[in-house]
Structures are given as structure tokens and as C-alpha cells.
PyMOL CGO cylinders between C-alpha atoms (Angstrom):
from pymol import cmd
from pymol.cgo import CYLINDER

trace = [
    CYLINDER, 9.83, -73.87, -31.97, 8.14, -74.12, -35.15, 0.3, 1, 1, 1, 1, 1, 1,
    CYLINDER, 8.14, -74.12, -35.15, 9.00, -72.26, -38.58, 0.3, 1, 1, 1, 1, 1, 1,
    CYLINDER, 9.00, -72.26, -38.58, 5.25, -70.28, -38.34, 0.3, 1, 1, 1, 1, 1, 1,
    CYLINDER, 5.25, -70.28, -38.34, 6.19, -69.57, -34.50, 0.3, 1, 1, 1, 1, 1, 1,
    CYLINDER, 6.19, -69.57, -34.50, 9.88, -68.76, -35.51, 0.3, 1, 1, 1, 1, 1, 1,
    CYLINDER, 9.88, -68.76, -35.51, 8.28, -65.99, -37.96, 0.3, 1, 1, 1, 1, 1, 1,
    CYLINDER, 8.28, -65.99, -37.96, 5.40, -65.06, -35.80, 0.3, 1, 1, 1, 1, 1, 1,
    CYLINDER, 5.40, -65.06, -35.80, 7.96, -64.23, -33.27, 0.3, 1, 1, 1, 1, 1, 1,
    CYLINDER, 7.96, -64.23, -33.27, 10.20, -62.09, -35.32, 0.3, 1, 1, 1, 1, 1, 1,
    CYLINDER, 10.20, -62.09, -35.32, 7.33, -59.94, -37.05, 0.3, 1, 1, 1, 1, 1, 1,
    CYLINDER, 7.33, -59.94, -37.05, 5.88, -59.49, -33.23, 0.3, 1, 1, 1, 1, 1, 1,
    CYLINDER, 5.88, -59.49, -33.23, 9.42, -58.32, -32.14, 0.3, 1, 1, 1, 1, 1, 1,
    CYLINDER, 9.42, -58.32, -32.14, 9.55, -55.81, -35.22, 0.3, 1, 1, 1, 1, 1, 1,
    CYLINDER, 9.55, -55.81, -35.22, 6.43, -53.80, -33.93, 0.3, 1, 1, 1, 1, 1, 1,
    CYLINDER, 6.43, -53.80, -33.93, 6.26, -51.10, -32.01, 0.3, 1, 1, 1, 1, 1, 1,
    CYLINDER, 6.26, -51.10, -32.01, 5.55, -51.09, -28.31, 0.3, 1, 1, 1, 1, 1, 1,
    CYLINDER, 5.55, -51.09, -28.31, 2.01, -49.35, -28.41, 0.3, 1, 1, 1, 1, 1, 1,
    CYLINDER, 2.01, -49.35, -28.41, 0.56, -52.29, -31.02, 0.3, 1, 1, 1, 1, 1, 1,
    CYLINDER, 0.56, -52.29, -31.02, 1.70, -55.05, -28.69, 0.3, 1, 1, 1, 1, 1, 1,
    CYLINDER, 1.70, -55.05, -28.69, -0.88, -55.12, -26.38, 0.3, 1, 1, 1, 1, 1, 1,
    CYLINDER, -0.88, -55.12, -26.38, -3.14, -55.01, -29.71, 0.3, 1, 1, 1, 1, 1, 1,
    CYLINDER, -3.14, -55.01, -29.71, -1.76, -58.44, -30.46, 0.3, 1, 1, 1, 1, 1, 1,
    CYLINDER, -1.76, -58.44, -30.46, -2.23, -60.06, -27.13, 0.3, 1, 1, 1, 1, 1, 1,
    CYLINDER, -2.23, -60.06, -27.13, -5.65, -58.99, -27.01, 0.3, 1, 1, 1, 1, 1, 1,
    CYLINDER, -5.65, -58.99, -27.01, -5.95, -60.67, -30.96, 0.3, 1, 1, 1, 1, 1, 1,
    CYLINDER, -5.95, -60.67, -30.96, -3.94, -63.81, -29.64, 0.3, 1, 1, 1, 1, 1, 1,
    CYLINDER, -3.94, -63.81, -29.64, -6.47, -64.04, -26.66, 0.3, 1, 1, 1, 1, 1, 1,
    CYLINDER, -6.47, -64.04, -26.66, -9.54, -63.75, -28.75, 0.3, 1, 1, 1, 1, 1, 1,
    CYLINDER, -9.54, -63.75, -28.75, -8.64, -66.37, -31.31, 0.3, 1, 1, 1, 1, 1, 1,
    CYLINDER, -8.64, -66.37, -31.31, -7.40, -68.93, -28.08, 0.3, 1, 1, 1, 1, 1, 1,
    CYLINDER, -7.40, -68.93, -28.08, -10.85, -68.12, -26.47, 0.3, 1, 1, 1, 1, 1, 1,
    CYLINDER, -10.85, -68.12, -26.47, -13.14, -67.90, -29.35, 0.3, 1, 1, 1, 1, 1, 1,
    CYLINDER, -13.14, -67.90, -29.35, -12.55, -71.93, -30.11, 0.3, 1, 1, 1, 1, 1, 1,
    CYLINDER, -12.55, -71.93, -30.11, -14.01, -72.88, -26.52, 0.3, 1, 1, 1, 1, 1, 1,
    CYLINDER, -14.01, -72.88, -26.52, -17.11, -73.95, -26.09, 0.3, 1, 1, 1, 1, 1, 1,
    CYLINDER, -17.11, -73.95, -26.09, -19.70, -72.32, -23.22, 0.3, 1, 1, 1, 1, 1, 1,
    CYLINDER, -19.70, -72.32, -23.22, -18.90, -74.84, -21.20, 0.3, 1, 1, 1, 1, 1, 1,
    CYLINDER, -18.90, -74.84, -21.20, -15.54, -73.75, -20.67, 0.3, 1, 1, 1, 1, 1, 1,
    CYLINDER, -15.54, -73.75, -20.67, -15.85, -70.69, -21.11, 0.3, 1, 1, 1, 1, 1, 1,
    CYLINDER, -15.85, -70.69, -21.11, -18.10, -70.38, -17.84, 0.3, 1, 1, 1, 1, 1, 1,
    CYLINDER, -18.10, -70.38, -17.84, -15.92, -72.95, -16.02, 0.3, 1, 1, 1, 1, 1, 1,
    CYLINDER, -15.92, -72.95, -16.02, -12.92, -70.18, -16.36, 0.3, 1, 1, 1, 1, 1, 1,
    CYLINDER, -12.92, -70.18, -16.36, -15.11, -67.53, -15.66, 0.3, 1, 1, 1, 1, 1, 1,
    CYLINDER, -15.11, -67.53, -15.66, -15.94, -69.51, -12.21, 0.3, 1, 1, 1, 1, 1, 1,
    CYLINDER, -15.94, -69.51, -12.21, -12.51, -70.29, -11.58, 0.3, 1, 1, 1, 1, 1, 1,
    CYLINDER, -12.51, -70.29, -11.58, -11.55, -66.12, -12.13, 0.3, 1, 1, 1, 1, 1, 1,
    CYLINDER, -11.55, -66.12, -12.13, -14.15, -65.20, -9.44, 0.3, 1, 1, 1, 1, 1, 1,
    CYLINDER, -14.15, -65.20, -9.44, -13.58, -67.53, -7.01, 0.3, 1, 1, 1, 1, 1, 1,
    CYLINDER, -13.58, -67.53, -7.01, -9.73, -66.65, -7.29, 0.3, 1, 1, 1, 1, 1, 1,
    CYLINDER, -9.73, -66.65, -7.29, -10.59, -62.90, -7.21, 0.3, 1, 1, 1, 1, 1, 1,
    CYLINDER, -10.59, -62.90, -7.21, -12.78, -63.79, -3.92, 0.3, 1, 1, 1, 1, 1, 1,
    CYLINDER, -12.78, -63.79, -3.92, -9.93, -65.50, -2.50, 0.3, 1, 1, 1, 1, 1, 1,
    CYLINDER, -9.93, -65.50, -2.50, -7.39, -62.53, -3.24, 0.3, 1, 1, 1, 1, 1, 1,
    CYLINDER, -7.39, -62.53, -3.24, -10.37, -59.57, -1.65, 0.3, 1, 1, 1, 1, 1, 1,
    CYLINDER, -10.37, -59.57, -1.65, -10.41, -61.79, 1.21, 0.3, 1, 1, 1, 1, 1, 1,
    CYLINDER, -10.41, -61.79, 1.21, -6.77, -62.14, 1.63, 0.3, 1, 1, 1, 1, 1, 1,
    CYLINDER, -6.77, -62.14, 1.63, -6.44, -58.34, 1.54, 0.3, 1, 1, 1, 1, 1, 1,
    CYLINDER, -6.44, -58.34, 1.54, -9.40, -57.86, 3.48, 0.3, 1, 1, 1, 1, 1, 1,
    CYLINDER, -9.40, -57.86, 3.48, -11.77, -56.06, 0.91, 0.3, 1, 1, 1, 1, 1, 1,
    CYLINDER, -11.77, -56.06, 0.91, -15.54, -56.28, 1.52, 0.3, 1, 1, 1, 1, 1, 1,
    CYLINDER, -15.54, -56.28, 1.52, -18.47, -55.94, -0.54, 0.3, 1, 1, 1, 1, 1, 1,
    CYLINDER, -18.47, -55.94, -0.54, -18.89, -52.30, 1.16, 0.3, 1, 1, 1, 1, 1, 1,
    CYLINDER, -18.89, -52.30, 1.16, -15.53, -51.57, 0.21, 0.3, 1, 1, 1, 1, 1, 1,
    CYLINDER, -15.53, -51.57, 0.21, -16.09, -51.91, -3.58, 0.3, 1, 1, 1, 1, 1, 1,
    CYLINDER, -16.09, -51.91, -3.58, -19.19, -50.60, -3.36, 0.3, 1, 1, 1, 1, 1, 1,
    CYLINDER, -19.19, -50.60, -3.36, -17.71, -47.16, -1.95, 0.3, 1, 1, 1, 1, 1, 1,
    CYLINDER, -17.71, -47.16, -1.95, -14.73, -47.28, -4.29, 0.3, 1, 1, 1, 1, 1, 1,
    CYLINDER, -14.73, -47.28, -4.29, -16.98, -47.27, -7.30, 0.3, 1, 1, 1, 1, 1, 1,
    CYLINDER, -16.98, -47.27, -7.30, -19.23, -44.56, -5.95, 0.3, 1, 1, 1, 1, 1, 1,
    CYLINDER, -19.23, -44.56, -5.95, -16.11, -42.56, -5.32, 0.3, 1, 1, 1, 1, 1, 1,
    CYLINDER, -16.11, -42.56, -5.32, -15.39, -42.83, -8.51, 0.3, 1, 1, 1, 1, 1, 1,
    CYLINDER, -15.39, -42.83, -8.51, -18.48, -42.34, -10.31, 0.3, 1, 1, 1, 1, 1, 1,
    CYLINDER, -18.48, -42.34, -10.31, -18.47, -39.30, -8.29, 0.3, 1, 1, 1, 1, 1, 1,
    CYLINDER, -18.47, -39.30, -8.29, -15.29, -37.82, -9.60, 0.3, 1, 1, 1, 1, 1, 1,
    CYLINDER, -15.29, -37.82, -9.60, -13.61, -38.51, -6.11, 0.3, 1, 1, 1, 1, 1, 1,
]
cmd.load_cgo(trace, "trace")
């Protein structure tokens, strides 16, 4: 481990809980924000088609979703 990851490390451990899902979401932006569109859309493929794969393992259609989010749109 480096000296900057060394003392990235120990200020991240000195935070409080509640502002360290504020850094992962910072951490993620700057690791995403150097890819190009290209790659960008390639991941975004990849998600789905691993989400598709997980609904189908658990047996989730289309309808399914569908009714979940009028559910909750509907305050059900």
C-alpha cells in the first residue's frame, strides 16, 4: 500500500459512519467519470443482463415488477 493510500485509509477510518457511504459514492464517481461511453454502456449491458439472469433465477416476470411498482406508487 502506498503512502497517499496509507493516509487515505486512516482519514476514511476517522469519519463517522453516516459520511461513509458519502465517500463511496465520491470514490465511484471519480473511478466512473474517467471512462469513456463506450464503457460506460458496455457495463451498463453487462448490469442488465446480470439483473435478467438473477429475475429469472428467482422467477420474477415483467408482470411482477410491473405490479410491485404500481403497489407502490399506490401507497400499498
Amino acid at each position: 500500500m502506498t503512502d497517499i493510500e496509507k493516509t487515505i485509509m486512516l482519514e476514511i477510518s476517522t469519519l463517522p459512519n453516516e459520511q461513509l457511504g458519502d465517500v463511496l459514492k465520491y470514490i465511484r464517481f471519480l473511478k466512473y467519470s474517467s471512462l469513456d461511453s463506450k464503457e460506460i454502456e458496455r457495463r451498463f449491458d453487462e448490469s442488465w443482463e446480470r439483473v435478467r439472469a438473477r429475475a429469472k433465477e428467482l422467477n420474477i416476470t415483467a408482470e411482477d415488477i410491473e405490479a410491485e411498482i404500481r403497489a407502490v406508487r399506490e401507497g400499498k
